[in-house]
PDBQT receptor file of N, H, CA, C and O in Angstrom, charges set to zero:
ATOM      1  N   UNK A   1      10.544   8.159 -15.691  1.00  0.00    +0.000 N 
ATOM      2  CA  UNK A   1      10.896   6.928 -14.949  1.00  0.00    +0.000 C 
ATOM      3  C   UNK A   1      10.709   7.156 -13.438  1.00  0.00    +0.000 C 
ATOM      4  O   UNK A   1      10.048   6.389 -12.738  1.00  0.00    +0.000 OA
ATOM      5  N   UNK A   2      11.278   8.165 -13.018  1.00  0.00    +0.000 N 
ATOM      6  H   UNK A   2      11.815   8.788 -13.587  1.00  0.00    +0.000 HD
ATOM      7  CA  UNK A   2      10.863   8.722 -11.668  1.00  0.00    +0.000 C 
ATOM      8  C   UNK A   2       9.680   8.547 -10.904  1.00  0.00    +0.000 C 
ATOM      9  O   UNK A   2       9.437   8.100  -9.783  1.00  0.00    +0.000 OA
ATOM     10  N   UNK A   3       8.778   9.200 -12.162  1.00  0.00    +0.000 N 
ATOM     11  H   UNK A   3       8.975   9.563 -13.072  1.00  0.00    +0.000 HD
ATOM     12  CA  UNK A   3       7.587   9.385 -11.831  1.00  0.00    +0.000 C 
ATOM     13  C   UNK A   3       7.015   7.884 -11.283  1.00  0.00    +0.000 C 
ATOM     14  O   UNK A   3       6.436   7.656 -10.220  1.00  0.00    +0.000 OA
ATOM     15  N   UNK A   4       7.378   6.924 -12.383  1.00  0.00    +0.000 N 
ATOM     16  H   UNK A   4       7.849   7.108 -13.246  1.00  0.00    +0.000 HD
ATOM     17  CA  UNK A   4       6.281   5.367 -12.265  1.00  0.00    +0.000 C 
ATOM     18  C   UNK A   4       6.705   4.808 -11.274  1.00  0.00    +0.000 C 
ATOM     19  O   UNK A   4       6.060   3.899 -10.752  1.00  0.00    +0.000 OA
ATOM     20  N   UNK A   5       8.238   5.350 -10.647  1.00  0.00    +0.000 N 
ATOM     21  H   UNK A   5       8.762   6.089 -11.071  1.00  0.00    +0.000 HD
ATOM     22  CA  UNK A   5       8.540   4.609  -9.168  1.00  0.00    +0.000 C 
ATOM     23  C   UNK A   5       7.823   5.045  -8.459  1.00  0.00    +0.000 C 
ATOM     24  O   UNK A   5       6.835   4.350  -8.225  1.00  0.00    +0.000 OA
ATOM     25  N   UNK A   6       7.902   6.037  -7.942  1.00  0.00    +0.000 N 
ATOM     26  H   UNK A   6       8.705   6.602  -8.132  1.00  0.00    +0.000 HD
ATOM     27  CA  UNK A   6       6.817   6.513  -7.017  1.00  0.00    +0.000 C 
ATOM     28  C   UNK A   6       5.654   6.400  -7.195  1.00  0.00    +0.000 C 
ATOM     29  O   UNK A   6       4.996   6.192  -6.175  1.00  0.00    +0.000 OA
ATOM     30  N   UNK A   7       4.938   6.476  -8.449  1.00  0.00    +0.000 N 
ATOM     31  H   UNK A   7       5.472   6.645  -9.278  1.00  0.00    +0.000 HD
ATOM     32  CA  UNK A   7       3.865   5.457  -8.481  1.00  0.00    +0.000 C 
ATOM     33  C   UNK A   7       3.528   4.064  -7.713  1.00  0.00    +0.000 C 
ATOM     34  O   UNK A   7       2.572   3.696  -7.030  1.00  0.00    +0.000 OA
ATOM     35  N   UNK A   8       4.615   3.519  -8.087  1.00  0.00    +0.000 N 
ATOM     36  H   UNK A   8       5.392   3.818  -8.641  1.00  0.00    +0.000 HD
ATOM     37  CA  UNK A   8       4.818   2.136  -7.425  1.00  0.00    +0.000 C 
ATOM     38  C   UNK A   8       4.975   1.889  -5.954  1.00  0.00    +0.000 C 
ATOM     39  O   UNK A   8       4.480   0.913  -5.391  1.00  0.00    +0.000 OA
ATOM     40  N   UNK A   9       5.718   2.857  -5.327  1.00  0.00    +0.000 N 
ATOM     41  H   UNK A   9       6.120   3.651  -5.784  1.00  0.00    +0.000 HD
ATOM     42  CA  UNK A   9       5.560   3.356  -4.232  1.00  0.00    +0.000 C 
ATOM     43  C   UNK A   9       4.880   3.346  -3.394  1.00  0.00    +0.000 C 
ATOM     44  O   UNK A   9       4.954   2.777  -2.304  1.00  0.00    +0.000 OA
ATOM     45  N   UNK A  10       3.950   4.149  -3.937  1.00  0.00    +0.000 N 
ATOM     46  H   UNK A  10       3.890   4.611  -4.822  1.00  0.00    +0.000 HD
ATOM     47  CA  UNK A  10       2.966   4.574  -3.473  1.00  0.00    +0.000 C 
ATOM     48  C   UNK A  10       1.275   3.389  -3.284  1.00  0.00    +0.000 C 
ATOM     49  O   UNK A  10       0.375   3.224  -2.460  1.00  0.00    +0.000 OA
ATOM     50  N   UNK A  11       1.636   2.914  -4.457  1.00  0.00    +0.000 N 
ATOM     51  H   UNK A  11       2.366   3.048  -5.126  1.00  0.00    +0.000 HD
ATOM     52  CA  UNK A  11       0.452   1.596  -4.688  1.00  0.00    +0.000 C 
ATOM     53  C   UNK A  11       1.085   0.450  -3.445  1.00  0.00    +0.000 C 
ATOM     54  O   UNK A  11       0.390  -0.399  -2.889  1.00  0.00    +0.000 OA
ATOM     55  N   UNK A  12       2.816   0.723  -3.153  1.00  0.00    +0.000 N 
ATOM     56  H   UNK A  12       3.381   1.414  -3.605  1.00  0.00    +0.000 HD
ATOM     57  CA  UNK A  12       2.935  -0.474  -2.364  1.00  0.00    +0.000 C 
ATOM     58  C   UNK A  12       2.442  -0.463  -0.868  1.00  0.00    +0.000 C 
ATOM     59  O   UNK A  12       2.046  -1.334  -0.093  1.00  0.00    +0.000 OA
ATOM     60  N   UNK A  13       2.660   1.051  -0.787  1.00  0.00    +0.000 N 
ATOM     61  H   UNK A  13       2.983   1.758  -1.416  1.00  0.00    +0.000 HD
ATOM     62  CA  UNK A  13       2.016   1.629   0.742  1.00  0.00    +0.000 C 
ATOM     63  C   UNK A  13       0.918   1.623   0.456  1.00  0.00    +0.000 C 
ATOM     64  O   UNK A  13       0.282   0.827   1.147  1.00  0.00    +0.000 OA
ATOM     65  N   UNK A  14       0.515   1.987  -0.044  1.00  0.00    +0.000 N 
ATOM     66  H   UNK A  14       1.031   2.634  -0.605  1.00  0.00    +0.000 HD
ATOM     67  CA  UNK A  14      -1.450   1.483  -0.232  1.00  0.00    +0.000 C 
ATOM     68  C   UNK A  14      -2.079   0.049   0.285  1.00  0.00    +0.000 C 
ATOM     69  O   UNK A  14      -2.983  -0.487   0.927  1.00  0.00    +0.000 OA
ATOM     70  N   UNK A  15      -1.081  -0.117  -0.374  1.00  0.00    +0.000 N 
ATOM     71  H   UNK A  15      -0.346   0.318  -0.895  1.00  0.00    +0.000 HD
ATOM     72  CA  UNK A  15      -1.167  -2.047  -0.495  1.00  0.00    +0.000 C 
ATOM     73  C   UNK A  15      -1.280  -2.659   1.280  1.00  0.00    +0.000 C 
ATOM     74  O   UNK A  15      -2.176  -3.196   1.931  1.00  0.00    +0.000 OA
ATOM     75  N   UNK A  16      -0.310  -2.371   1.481  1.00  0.00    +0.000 N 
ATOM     76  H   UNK A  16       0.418  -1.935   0.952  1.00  0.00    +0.000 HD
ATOM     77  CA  UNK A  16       0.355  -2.595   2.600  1.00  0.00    +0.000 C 
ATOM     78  C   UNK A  16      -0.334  -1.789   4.070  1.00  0.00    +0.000 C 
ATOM     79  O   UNK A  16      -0.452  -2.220   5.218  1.00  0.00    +0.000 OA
ATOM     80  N   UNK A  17      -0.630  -0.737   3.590  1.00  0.00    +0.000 N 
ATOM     81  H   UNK A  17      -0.534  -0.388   2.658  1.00  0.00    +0.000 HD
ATOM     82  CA  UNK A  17      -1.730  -0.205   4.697  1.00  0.00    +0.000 C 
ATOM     83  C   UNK A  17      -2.920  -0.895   4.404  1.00  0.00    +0.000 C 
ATOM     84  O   UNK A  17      -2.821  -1.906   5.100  1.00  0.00    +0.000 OA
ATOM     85  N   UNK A  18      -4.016  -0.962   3.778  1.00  0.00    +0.000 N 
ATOM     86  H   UNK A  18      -4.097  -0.141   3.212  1.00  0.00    +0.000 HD
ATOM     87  CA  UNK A  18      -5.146  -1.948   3.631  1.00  0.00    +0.000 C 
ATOM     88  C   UNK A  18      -4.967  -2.952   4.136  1.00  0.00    +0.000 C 
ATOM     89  O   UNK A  18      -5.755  -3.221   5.043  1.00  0.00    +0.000 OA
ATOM     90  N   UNK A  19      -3.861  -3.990   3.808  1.00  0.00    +0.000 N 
ATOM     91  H   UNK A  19      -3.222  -3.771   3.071  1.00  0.00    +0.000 HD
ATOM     92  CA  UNK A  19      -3.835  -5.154   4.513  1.00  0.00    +0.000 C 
ATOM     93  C   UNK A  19      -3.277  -4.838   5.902  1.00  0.00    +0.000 C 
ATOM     94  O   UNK A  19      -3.485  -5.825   6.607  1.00  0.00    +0.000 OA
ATOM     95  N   UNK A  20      -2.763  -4.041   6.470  1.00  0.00    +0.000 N 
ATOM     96  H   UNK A  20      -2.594  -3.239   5.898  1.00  0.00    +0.000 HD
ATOM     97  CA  UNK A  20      -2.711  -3.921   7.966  1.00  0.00    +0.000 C 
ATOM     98  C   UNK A  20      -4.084  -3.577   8.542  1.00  0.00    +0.000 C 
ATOM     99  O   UNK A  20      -4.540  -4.064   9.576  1.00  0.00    +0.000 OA
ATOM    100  N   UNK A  21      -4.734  -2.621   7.703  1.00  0.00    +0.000 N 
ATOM    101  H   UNK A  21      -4.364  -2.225   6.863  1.00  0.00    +0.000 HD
ATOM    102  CA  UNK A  21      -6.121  -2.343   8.237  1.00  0.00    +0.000 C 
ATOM    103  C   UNK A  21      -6.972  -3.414   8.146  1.00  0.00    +0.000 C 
ATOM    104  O   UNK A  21      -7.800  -3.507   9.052  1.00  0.00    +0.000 OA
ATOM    105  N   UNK A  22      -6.981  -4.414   7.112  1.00  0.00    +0.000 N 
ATOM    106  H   UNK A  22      -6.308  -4.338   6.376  1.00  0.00    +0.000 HD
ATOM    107  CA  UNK A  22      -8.016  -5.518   6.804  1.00  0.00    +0.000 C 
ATOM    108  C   UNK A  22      -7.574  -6.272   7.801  1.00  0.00    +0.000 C 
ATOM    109  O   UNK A  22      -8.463  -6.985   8.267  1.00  0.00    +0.000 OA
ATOM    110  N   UNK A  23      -6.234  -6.417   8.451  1.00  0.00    +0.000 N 
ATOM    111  H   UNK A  23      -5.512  -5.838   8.072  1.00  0.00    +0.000 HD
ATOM    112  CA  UNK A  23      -6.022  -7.778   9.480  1.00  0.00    +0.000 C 
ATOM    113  C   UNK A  23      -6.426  -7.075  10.731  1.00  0.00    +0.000 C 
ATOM    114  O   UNK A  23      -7.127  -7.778  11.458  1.00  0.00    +0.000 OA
ATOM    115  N   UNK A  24      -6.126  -5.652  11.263  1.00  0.00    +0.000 N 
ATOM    116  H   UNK A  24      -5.556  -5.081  10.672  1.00  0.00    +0.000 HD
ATOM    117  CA  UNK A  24      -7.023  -5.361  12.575  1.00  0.00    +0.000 C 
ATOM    118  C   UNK A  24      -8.347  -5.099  13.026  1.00  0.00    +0.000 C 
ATOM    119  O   UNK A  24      -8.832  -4.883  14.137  1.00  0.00    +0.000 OA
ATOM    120  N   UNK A  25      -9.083  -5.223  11.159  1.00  0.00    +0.000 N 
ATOM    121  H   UNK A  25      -8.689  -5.398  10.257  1.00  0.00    +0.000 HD
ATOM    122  CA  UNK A  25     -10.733  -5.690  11.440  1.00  0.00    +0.000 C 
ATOM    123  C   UNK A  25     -11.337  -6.803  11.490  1.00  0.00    +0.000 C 
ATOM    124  O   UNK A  25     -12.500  -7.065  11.796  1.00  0.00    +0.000 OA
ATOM    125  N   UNK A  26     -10.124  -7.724  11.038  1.00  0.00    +0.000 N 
ATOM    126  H   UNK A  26      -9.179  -7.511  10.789  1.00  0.00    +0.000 HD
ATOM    127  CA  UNK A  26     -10.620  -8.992  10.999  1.00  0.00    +0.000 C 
ATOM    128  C   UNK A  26     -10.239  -9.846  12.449  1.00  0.00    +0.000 C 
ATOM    129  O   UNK A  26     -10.506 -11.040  12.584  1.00  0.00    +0.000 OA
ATOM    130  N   UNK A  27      -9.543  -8.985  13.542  1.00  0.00    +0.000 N 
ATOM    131  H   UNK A  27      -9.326  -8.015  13.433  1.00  0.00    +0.000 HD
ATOM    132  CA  UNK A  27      -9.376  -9.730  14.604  1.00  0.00    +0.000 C 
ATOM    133  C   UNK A  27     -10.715  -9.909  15.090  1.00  0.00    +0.000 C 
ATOM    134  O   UNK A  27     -10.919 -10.578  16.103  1.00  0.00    +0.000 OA
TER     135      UNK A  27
């Protein structure tokens, strides 16, 4: 169970960095 949180985690910071990176290339 541990494990798939941090999975999740981890996909959310993923997530979440890309779209910070996709909005300061798209200025």
């Amino acid at each position: 169970m541990i494990r798939s949180i941090r999975l999740l985690d981890l996909l959310l910071n993923a997530t979440s960095l890309r779209g910070r990176l996709v909005g300061e290339i798209k200025r």
